[in-house]
Structure formats: structure tokens, C-alpha cells
C-alpha positions as CSV (number, residue, x, y, z in Angstrom):
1,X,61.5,34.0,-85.1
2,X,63.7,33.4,-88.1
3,X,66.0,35.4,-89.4
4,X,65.6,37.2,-92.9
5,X,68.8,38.4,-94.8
6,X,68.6,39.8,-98.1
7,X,71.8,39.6,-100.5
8,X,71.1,42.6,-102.3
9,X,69.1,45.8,-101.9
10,X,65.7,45.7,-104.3
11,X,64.5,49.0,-105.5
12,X,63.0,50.5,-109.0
13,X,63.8,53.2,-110.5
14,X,62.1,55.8,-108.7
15,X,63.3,54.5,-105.4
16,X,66.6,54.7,-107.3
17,X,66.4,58.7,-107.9
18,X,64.9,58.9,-104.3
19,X,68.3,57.7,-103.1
20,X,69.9,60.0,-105.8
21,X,67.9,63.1,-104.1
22,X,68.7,62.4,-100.8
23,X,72.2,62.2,-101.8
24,X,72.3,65.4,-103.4
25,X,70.5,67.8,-100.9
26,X,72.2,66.2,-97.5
27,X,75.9,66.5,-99.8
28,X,75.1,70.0,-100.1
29,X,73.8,70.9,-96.7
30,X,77.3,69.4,-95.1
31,X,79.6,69.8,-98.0
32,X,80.7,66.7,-98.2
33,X,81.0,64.2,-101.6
34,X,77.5,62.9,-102.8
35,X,79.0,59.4,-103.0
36,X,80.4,59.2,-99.5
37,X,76.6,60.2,-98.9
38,X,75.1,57.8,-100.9
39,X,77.2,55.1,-99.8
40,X,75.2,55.6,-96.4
41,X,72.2,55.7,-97.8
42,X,72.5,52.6,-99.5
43,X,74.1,50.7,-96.4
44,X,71.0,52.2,-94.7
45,X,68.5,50.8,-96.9
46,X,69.9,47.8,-97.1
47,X,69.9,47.1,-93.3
48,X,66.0,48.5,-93.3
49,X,65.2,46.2,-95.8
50,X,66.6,43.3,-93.2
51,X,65.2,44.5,-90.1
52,X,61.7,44.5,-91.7
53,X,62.1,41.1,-93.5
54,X,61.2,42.3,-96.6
55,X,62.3,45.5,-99.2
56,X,60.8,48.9,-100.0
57,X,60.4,47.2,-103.2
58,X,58.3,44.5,-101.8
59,X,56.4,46.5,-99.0
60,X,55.1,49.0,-102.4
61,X,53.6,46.2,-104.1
62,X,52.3,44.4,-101.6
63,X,50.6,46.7,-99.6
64,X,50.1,49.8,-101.6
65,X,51.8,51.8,-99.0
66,X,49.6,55.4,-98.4
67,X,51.6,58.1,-98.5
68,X,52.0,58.6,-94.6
69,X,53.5,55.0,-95.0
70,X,56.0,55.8,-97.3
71,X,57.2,59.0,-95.3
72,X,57.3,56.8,-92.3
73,X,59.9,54.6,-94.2
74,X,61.6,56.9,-95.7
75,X,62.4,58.5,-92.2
76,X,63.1,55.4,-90.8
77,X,65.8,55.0,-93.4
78,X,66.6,58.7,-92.9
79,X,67.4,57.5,-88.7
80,X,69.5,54.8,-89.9
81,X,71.8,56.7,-91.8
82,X,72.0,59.4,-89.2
83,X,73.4,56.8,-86.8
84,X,75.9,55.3,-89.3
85,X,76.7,58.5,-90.7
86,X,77.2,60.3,-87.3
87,X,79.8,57.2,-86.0
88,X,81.9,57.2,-88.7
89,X,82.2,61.0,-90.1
90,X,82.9,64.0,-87.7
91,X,80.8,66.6,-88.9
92,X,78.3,68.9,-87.3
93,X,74.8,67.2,-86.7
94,X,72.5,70.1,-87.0
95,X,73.9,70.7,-90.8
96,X,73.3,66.9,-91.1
97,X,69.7,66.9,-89.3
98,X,68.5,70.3,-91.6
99,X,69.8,68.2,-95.0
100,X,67.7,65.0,-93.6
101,X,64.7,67.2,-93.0
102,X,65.0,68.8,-96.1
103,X,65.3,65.8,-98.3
104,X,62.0,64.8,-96.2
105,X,60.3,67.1,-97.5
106,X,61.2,67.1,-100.6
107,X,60.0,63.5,-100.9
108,X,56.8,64.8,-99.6
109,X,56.2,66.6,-102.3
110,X,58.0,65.1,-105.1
111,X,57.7,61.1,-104.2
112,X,55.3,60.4,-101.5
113,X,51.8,60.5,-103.7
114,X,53.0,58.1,-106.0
């Protein structure tokens, strides 16, 4: 099996202000800065977008991703962060898990049905 590296993350806007959102509610949940946040968001999307060959940009207009598949990414980027986040920043992971599973949900209702 070959091996598939993207250069750079590929997103629209909206995927854009998703990563914004998740930003802003974990920050507040575990009072940290959003851009520390962020910057583990992003690093997490970018090494989903390599494990699955392809970006969330990509799988959306290729497959027309349902909106059970789009919450199933999203919470696999959610994981990925988690680990990163949780190696590199002491901090209590409850906080951390109730800011992941809020920002779930508020992509349920605010992004998912797109």
C-alpha cells in the first residue's frame, strides 16, 4: 500500500468556522488560549486527512457524506486531538472530554445537516 501525504490541510469555509467552534467551546471548558487549542486542532486534522488518504474537503464532495458520516469524522478528529492534546498539556481530562463532547454536539446541530 502506498503512502499518501498531503502538504497542506484542505478545508472551505465552513470546515474553517467548524475548527473555529471547536476552538472556542473546548478553550472555555479548560481555560486555556483558543490558539493553543486550535493549533491541535489543526495538527489533528491534518494527520486525519493523511491517515485516510484523502481531506474532509475531498471525502464532502466526493461522497456526499450523510450526516452520521460527518459526526463520525468529526469525532475521529475530536480523538486525535485528545491524544495530542493530553501528551503535551497537563490539564484535567474530564474538563477536556466535557468541551469535546460539547463541541460534538454543537456540530450536530449547527454543521452536520449541511
Amino acid at each position: 500500500m502506498a503512502t499518501f501525504q498531503l502538504q497542506k490541510i484542505e478545508i472551505d469555509s465552513v470546515q474553517r468556522n467548524i475548527i473555529k467552534d471547536f476552538g472556542d467551546i473546548i478553550s472555555k471548558e479548560i481555560d486555556l488560549s483558543v490558539t493553543v487549542v486550535k493549533g491541535f486542532l489543526w495538527k489533528a486534522l491534518r494527520e486525519w486527512q493523511n491517515v485516510h488518504g484523502r481531506s474532509v474537503l475531498d471525502t464532502e464532495k466526493n461522497s456526499g457524506s450523510s450526516p452520521n458520516e460527518r459526526v463520525k469524522q468529526a469525532k475521529q478528529i475530536l480523538s486525535i486531538f485528545r491524544t495530542h492534546f493530553l501528551e503535551s498539556v497537563e490539564i484535567d481530562d474530564k474538563l477536556l472530554d466535557f468541551g469535546i463532547s460539547k463541541s460534538i454536539r454543537h456540530y450536530r446541530g449547527h454543521y452536520a445537516n449541511r
